[in-house]
C-alpha positions as CSV (number, residue, x, y, z in Angstrom):
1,X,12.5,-7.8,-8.2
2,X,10.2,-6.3,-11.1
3,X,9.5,-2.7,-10.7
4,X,6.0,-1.2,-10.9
5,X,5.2,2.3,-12.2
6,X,2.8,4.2,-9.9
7,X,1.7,7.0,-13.0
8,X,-0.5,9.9,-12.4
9,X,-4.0,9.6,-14.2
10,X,-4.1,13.7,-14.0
11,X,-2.0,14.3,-16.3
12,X,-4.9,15.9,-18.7
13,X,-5.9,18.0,-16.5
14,X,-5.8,22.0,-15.3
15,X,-3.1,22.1,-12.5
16,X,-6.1,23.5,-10.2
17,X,-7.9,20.5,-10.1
18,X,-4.9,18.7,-10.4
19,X,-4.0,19.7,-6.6
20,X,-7.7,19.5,-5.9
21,X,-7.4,15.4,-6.9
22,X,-4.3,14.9,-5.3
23,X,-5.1,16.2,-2.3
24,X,-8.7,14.4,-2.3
25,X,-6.8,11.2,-2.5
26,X,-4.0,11.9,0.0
27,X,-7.0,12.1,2.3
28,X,-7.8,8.6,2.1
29,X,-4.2,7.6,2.5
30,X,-4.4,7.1,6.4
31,X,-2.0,4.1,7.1
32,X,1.7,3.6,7.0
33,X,3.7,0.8,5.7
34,X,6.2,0.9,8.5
35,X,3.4,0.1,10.7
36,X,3.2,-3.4,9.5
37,X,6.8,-3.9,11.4
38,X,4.8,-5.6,14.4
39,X,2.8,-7.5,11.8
40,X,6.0,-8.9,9.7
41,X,9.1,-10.3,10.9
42,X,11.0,-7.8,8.7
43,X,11.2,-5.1,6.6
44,X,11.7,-6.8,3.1
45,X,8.4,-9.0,4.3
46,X,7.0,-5.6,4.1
47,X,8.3,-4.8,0.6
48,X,7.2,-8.2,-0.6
49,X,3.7,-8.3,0.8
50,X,3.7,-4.5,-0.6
51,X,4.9,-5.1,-4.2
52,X,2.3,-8.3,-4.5
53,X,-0.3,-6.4,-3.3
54,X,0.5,-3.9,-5.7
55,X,1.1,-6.3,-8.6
56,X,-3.1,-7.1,-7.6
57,X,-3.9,-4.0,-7.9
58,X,-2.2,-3.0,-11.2
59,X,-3.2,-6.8,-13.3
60,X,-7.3,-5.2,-11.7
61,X,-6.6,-1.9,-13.1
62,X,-7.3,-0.4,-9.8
63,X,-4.9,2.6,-9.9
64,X,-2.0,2.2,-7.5
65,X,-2.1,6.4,-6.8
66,X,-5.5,5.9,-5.0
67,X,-3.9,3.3,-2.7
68,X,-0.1,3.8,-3.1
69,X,2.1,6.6,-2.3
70,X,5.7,6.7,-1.6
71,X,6.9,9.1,1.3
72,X,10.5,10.0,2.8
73,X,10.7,10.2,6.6
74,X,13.7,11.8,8.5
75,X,14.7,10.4,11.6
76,X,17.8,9.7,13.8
77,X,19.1,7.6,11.2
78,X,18.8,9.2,8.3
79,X,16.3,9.7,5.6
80,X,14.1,6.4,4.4
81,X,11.1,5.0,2.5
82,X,8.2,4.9,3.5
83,X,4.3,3.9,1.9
84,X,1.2,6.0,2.7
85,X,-1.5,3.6,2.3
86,X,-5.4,3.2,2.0
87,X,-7.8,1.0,4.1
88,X,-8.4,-1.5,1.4
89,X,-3.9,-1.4,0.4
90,X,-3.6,-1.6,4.5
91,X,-5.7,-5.2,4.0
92,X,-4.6,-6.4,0.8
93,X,-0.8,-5.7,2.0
94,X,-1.3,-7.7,4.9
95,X,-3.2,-10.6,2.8
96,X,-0.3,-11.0,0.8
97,X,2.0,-11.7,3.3
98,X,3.5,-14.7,4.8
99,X,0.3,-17.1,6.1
100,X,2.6,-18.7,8.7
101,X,2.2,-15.0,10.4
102,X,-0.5,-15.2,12.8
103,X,-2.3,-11.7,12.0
104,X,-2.0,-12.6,8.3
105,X,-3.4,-16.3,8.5
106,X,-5.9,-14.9,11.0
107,X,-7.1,-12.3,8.1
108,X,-7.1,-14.8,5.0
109,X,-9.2,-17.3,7.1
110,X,-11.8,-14.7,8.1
111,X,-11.8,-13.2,4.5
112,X,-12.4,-16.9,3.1
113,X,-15.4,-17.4,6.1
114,X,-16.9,-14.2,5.0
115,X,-16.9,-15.0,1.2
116,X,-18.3,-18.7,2.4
């Protein structure tokens, strides 16, 4: 699998509003990635449906740090990866992800009824 770069557009910036930016944006991160287990029969369906929705993202030159972010959880089993996500990286995850789903099929019919 290809690997995509999530790289900081602050970096011409004071350190001040650095933070200030950062922290704006974390704001808007309200979903997880690992709660798209009950959506996706597994967890590199997730990845998949993740890295193509990210792939979209980066060939729009929407910036992945607005949407994206990576996060470590610690649980019983150890440490793992997780994705903080945005509303519209939420959608566009689960748009990407196998149509034989029933939630995903469900969301790329009503996206193509809206648009029609």
């Amino acid at each position: 699998m290809n690997t995509l770069v999530i790289s900081s557009y602050f970096e011409h910036v004071s350190p001040t509003i650095r933070n200030f930016l950062e922290a704006l944006t974390e704001k808007g991160l309200c979903y997880r990635a690992s709660s798209l287990h009950s959506v996706f029969e597994s967890a590199e369906e997730i990845s998949n449906a993740l890295y193509r929705a990210m792939l979209v993202c980066n060939r729009a030159r929407i910036p992945l740090r607005e949407h994206f972010n990576i996060i470590y959880v610690a649980d019983d089993q150890g440490v793992r990866t997780d994705w903080k996500l945005s509303r519209f990286a939420f959608c566009l995850v689960v748009l990407n992800g196998n149509s034989a789903l029933p939630l995903v099929g469900r969301m790329q019919l009503e996206l193509l009824r809206h648009l029609l």
